[in-house]
Biotite code that builds the C-alpha atoms (Angstrom):
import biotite.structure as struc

atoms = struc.array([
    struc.Atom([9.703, 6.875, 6.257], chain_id="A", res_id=1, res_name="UNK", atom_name="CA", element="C"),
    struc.Atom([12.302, 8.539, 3.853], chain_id="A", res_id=2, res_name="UNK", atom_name="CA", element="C"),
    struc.Atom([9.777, 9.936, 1.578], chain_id="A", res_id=3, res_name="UNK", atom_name="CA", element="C"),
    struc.Atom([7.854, 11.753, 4.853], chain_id="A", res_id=4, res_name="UNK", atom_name="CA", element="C"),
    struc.Atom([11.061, 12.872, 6.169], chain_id="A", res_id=5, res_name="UNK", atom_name="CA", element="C"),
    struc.Atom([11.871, 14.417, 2.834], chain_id="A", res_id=6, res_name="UNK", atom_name="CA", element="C"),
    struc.Atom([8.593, 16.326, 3.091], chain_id="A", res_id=7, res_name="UNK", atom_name="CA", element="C"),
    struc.Atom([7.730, 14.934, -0.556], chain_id="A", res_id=8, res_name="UNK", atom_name="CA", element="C"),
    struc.Atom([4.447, 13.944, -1.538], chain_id="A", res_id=9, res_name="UNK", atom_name="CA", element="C"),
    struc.Atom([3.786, 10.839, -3.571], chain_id="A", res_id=10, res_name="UNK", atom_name="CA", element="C"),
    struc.Atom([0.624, 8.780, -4.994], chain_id="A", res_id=11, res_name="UNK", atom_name="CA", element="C"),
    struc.Atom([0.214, 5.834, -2.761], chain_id="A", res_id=12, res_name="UNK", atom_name="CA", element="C"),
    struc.Atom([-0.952, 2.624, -4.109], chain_id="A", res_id=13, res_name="UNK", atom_name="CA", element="C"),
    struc.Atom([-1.009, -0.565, -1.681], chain_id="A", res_id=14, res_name="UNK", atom_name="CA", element="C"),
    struc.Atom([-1.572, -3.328, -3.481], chain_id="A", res_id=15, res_name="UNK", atom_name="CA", element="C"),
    struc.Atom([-1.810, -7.146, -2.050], chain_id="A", res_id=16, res_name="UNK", atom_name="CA", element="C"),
    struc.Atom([1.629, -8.976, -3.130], chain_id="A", res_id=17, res_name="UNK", atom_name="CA", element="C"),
    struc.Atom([-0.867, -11.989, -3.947], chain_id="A", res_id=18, res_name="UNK", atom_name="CA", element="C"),
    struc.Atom([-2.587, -10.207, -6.343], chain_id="A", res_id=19, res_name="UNK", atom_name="CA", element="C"),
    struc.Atom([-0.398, -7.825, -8.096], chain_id="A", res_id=20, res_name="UNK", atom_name="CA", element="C"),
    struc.Atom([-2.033, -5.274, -9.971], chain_id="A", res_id=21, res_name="UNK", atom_name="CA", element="C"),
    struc.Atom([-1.518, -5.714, -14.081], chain_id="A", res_id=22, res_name="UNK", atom_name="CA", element="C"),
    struc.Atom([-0.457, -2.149, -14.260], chain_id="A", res_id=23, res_name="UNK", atom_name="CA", element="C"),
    struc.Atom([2.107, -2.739, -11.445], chain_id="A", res_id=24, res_name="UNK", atom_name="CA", element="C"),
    struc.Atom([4.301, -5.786, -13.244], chain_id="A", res_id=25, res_name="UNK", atom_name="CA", element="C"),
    struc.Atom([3.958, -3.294, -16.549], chain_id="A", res_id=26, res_name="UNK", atom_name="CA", element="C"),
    struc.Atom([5.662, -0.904, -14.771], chain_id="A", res_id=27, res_name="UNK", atom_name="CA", element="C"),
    struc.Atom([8.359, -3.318, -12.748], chain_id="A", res_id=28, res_name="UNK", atom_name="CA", element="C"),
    struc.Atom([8.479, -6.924, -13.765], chain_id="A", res_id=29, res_name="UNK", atom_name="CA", element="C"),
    struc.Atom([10.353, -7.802, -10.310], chain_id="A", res_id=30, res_name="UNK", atom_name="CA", element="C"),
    struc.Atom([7.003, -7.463, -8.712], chain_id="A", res_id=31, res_name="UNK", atom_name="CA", element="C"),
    struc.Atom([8.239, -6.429, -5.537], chain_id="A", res_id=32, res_name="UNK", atom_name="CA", element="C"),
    struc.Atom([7.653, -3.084, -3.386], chain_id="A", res_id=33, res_name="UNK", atom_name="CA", element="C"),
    struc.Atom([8.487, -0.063, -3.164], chain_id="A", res_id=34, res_name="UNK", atom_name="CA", element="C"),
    struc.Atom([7.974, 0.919, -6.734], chain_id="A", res_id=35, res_name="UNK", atom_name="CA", element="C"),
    struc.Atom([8.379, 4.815, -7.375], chain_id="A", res_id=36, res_name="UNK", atom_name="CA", element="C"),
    struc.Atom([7.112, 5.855, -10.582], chain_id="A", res_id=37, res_name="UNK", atom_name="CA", element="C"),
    struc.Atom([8.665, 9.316, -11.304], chain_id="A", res_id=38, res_name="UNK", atom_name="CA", element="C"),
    struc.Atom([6.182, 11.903, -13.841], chain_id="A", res_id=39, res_name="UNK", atom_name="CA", element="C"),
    struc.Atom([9.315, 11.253, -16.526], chain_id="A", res_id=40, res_name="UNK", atom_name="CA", element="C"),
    struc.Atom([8.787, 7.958, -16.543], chain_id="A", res_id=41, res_name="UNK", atom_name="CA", element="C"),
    struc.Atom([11.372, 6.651, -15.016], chain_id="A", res_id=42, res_name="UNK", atom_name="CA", element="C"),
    struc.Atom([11.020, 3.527, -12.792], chain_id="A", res_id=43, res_name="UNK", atom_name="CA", element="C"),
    struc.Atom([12.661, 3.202, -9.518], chain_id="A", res_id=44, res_name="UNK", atom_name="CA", element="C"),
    struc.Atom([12.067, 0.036, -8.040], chain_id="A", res_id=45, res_name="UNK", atom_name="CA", element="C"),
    struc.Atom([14.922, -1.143, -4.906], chain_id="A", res_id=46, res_name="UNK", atom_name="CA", element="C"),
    struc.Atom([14.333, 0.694, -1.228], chain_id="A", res_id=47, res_name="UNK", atom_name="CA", element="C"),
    struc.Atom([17.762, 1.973, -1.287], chain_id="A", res_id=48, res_name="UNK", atom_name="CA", element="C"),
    struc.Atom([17.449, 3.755, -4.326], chain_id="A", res_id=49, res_name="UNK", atom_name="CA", element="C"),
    struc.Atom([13.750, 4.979, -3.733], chain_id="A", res_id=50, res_name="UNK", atom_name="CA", element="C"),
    struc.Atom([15.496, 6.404, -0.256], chain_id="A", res_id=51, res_name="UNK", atom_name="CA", element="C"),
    struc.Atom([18.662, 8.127, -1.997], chain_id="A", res_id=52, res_name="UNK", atom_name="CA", element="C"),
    struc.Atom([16.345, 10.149, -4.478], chain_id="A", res_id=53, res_name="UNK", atom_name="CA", element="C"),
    struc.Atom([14.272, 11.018, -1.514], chain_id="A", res_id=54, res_name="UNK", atom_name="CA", element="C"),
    struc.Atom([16.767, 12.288, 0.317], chain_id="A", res_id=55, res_name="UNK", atom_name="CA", element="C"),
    struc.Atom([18.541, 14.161, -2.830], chain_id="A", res_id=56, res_name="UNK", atom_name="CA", element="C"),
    struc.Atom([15.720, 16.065, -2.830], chain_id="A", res_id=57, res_name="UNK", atom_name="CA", element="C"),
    struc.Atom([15.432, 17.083, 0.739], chain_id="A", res_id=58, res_name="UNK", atom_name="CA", element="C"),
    struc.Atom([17.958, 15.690, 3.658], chain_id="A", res_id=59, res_name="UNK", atom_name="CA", element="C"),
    struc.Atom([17.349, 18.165, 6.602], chain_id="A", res_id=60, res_name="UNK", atom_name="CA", element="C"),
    struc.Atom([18.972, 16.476, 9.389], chain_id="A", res_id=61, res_name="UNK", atom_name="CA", element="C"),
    struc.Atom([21.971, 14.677, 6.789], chain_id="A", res_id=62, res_name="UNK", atom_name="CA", element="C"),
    struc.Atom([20.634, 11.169, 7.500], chain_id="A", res_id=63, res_name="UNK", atom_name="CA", element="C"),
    struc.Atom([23.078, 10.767, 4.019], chain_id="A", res_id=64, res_name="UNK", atom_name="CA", element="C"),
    struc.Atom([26.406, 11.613, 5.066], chain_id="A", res_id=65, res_name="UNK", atom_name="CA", element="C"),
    struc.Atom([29.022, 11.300, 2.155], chain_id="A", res_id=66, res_name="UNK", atom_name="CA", element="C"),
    struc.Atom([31.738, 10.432, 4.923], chain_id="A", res_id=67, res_name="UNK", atom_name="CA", element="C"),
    struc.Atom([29.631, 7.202, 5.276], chain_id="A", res_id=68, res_name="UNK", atom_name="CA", element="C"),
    struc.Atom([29.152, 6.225, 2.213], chain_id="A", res_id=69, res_name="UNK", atom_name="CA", element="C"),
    struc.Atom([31.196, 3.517, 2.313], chain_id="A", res_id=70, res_name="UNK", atom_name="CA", element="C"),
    struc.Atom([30.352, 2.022, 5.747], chain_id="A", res_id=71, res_name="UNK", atom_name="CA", element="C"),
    struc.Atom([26.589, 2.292, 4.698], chain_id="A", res_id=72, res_name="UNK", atom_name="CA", element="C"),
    struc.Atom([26.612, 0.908, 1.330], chain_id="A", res_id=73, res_name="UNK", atom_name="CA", element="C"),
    struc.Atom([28.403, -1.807, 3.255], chain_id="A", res_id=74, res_name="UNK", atom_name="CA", element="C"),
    struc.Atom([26.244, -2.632, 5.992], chain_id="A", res_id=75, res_name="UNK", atom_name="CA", element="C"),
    struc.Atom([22.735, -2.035, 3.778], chain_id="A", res_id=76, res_name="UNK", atom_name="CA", element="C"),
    struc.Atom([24.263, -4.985, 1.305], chain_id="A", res_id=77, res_name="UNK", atom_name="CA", element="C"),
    struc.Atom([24.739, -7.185, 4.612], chain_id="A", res_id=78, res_name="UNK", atom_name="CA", element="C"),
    struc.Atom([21.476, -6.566, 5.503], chain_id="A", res_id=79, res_name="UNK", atom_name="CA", element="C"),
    struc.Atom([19.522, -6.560, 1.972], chain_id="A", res_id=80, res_name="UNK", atom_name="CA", element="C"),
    struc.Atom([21.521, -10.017, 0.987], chain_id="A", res_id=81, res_name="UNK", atom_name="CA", element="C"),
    struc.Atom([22.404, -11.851, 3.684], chain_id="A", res_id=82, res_name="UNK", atom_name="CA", element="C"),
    struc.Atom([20.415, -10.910, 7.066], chain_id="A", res_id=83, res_name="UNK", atom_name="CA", element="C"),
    struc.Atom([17.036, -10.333, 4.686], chain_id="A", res_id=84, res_name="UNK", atom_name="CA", element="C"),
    struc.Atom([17.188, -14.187, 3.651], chain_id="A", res_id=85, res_name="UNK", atom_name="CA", element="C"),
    struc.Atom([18.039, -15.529, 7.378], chain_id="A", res_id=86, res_name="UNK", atom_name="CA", element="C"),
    struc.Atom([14.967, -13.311, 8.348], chain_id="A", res_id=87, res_name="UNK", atom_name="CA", element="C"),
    struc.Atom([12.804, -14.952, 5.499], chain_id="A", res_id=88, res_name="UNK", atom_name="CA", element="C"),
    struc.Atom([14.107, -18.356, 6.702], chain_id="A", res_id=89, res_name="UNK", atom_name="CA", element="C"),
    struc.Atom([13.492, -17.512, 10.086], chain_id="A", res_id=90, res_name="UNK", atom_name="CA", element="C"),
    struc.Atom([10.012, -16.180, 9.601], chain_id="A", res_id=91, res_name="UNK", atom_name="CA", element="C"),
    struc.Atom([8.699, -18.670, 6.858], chain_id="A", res_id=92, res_name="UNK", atom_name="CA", element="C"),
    struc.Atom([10.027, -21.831, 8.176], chain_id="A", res_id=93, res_name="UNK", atom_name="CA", element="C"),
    struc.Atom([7.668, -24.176, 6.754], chain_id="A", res_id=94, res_name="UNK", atom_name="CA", element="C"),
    struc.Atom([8.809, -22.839, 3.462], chain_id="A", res_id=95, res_name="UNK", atom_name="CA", element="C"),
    struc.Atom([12.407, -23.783, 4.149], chain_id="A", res_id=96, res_name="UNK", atom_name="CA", element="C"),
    struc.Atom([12.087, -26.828, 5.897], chain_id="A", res_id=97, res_name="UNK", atom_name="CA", element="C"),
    struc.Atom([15.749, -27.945, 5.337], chain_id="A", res_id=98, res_name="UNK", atom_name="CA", element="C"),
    struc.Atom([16.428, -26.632, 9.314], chain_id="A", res_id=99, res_name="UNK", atom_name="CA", element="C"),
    struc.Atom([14.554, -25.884, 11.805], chain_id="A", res_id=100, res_name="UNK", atom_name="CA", element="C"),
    struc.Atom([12.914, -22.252, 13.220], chain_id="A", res_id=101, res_name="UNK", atom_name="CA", element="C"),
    struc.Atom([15.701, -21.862, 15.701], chain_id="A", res_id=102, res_name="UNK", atom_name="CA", element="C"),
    struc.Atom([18.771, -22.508, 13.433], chain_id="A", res_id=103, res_name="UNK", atom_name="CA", element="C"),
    struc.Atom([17.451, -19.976, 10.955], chain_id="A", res_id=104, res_name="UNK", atom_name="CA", element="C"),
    struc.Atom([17.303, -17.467, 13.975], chain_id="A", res_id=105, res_name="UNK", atom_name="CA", element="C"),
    struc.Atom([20.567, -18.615, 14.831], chain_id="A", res_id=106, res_name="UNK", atom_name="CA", element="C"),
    struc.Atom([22.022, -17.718, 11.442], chain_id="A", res_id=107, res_name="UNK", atom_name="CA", element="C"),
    struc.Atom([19.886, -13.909, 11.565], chain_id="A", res_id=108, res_name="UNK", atom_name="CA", element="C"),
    struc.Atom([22.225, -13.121, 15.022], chain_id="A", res_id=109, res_name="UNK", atom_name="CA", element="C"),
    struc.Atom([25.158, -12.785, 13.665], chain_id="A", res_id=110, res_name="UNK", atom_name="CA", element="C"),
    struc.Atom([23.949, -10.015, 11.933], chain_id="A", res_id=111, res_name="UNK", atom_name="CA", element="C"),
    struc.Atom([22.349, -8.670, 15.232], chain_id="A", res_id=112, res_name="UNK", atom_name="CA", element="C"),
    struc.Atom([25.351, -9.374, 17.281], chain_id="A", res_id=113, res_name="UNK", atom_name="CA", element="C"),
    struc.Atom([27.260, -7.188, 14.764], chain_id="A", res_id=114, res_name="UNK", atom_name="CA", element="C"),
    struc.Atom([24.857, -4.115, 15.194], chain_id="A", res_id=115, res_name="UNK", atom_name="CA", element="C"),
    struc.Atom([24.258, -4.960, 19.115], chain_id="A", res_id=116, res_name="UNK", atom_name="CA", element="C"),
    struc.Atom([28.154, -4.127, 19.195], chain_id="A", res_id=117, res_name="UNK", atom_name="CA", element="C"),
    struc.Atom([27.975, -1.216, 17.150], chain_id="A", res_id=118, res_name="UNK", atom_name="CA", element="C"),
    struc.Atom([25.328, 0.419, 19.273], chain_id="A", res_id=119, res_name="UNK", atom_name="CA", element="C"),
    struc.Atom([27.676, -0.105, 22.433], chain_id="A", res_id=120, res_name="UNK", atom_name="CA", element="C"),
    struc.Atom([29.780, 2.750, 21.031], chain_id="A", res_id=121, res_name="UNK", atom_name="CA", element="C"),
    struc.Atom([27.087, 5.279, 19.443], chain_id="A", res_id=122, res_name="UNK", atom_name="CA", element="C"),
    struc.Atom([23.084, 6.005, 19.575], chain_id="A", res_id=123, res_name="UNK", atom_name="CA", element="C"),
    struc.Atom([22.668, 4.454, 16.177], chain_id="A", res_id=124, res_name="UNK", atom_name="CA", element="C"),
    struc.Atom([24.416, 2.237, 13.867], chain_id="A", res_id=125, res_name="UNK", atom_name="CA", element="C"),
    struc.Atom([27.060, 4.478, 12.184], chain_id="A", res_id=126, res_name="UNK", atom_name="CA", element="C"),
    struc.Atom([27.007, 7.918, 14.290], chain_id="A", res_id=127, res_name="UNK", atom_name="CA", element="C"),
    struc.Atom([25.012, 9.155, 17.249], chain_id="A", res_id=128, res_name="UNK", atom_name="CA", element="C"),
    struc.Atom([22.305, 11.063, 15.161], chain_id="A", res_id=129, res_name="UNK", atom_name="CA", element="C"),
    struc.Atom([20.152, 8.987, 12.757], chain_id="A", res_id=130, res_name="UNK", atom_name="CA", element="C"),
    struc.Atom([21.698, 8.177, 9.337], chain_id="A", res_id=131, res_name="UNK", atom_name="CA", element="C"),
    struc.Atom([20.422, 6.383, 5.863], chain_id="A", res_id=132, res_name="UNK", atom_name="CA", element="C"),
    struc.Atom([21.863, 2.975, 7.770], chain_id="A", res_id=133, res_name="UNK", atom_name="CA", element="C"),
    struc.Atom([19.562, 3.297, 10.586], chain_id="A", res_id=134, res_name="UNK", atom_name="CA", element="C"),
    struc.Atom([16.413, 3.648, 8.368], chain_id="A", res_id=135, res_name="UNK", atom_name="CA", element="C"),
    struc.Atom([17.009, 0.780, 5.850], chain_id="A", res_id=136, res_name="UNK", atom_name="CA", element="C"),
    struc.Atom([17.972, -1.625, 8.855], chain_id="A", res_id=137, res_name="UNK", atom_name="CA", element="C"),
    struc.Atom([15.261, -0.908, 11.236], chain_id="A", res_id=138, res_name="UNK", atom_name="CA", element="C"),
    struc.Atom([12.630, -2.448, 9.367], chain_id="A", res_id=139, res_name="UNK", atom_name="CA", element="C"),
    struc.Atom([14.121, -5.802, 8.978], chain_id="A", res_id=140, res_name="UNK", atom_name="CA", element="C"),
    struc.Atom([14.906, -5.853, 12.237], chain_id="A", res_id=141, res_name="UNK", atom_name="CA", element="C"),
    struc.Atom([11.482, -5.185, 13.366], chain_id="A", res_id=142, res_name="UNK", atom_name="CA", element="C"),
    struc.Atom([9.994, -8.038, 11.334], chain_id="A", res_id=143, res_name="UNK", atom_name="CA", element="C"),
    struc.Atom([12.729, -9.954, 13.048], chain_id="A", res_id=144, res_name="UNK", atom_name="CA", element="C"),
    struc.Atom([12.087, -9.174, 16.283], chain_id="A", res_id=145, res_name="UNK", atom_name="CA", element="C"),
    struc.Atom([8.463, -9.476, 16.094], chain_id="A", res_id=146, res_name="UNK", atom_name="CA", element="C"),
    struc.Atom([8.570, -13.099, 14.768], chain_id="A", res_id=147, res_name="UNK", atom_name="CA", element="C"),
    struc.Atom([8.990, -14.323, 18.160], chain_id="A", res_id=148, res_name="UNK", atom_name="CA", element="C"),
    struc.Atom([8.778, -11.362, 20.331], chain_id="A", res_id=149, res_name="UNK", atom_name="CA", element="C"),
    struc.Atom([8.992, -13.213, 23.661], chain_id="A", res_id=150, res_name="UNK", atom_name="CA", element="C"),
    struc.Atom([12.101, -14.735, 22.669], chain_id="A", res_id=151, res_name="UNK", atom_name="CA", element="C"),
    struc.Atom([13.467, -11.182, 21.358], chain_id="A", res_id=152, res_name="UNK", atom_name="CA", element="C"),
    struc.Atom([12.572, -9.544, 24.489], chain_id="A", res_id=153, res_name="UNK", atom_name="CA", element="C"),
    struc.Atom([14.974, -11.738, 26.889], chain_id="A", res_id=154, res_name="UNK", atom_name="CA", element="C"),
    struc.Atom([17.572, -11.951, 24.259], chain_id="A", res_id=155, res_name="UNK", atom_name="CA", element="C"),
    struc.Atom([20.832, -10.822, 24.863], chain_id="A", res_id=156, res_name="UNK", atom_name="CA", element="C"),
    struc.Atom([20.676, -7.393, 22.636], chain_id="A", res_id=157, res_name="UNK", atom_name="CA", element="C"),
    struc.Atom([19.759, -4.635, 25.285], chain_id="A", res_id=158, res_name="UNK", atom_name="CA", element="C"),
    struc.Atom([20.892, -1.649, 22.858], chain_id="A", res_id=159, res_name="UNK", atom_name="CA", element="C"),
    struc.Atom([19.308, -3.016, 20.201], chain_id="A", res_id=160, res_name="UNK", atom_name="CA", element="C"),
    struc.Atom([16.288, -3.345, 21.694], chain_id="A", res_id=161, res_name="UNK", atom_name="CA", element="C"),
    struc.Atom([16.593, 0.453, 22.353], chain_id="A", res_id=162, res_name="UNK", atom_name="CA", element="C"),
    struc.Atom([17.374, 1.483, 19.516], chain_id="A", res_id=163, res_name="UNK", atom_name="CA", element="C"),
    struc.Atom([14.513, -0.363, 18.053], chain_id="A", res_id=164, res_name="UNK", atom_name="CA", element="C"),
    struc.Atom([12.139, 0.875, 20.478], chain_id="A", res_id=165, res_name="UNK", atom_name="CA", element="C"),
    struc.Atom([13.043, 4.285, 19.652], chain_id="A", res_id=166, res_name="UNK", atom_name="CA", element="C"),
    struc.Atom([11.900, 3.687, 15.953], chain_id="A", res_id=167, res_name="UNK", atom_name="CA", element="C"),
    struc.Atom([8.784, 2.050, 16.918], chain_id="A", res_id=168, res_name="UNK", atom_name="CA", element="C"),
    struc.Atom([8.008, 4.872, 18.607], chain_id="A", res_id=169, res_name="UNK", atom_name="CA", element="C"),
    struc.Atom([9.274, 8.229, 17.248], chain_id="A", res_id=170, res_name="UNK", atom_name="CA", element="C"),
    struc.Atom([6.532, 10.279, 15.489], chain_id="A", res_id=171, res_name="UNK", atom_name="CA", element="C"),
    struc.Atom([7.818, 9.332, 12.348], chain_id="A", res_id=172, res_name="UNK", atom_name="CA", element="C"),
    struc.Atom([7.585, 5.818, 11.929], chain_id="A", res_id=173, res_name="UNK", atom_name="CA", element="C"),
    struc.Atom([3.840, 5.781, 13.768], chain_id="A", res_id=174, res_name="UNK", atom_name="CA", element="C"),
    struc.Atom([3.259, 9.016, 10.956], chain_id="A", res_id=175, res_name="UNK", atom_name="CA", element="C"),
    struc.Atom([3.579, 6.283, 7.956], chain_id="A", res_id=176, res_name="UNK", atom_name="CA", element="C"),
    struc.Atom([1.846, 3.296, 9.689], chain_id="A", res_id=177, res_name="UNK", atom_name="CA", element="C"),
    struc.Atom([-1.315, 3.989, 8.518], chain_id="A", res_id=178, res_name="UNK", atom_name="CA", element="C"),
    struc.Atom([-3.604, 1.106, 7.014], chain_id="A", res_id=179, res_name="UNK", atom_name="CA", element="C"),
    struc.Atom([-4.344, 1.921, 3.539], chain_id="A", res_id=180, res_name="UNK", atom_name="CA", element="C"),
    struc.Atom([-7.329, 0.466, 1.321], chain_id="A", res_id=181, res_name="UNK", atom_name="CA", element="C"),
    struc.Atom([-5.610, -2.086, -1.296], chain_id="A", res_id=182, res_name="UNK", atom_name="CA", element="C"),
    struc.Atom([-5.754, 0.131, -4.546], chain_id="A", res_id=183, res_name="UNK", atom_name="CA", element="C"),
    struc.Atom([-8.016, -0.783, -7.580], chain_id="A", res_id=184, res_name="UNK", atom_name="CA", element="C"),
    struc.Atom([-7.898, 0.884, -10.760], chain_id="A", res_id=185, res_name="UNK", atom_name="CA", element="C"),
    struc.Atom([-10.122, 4.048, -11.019], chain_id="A", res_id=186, res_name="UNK", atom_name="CA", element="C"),
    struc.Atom([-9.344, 4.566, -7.150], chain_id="A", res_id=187, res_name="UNK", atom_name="CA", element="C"),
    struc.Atom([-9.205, 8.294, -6.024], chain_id="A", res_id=188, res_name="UNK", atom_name="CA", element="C"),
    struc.Atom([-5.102, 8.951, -5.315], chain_id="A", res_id=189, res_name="UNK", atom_name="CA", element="C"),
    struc.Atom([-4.199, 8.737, -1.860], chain_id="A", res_id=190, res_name="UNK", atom_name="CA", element="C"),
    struc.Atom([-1.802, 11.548, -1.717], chain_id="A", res_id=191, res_name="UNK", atom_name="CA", element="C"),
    struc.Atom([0.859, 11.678, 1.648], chain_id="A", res_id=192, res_name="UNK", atom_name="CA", element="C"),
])
């Protein structure tokens, strides 16, 4: 969503996290997504960072607001380290079979309580426009929600579930949701 917003174009590759491309692990051993490949070589291979050179290039509505800095490095890290592996809990319990489903949901509210109250005060999570927080959270909260969506729908989050919805369906997230062909070497570059 950052790189659209920015206006930038990249070379998209999706690639199946089963199958990892050789010439993907060359380039990033972690062998996760995103991985941005810039023409000097360099590697940049975490969202947050991927997002912050997006948005040094172009930032037309200041979703990075130095004022925030703080607050948002802040609440990314909760979400990255601590709500990401509730949600992975949560949505893989068979893989974690130490508790059940609904404990690992259990554990994933606290973060949602904490940006339920948040959104009681403002639009989004640090400010009524939209800032860098409210683009690196949404996604995990979507995945979240749409583990169990019945049980997200009557739960107790009403401004959360707006603020979600408003994601799900502003121009730019449905912009980027686009199924891609998996890439193969020797693929024509998909360009957006």
């Amino acid at each position: 969503m950052t790189i659209v917003y920015s206006g930038l174009l990249v070379e998209l590759r999706e690639v199946l996290l089963a199958k990892k491309p050789p010439s993907m692990m060359a380039v990033s051993a972690k062998g996760t997504v995103p991985i941005l490949t810039l023409p000097d070589g360099r590697v940049i291979d975490e969202s947050y960072d991927v997002m912050r050179w997006a948005l040094d290039h172009r930032d037309p509505d200041l979703w990075w607001q130095t004022g925030l800095a703080d607050e948002t490095k802040n609440l990314v890290e909760e979400n990255d380290f601590q709500f990401k592996a509730h949600l992975d809990h949560y949505k893989y319990p068979d893989r974690f079979p130490e508790q059940s489903k609904s404990h690992y949901r259990e554990q994933g509210e606290s973060f949602l309580f904490k940006l339920e109250r948040r959104l009681r005060h403002q639009k989004h999570l640090l400010a009524d426009e939209i800032t860098f927080s409210d683009v690196a959270i949404f996604p995990f909260v979507r995945q979240f929600a749409f583990v169990d969506k019945p049980w997200f729908d009557q739960s107790p989050y009403p401004q959360l579930k707006q603020w979600l919805q408003s994601f799900l369906d502003s121009h730019l997230f449905l912009s980027v949701m686009h199924k891609y062909p998996t890439w193969s070497a020797g693929d024509e570059p998909v360009v957006c």
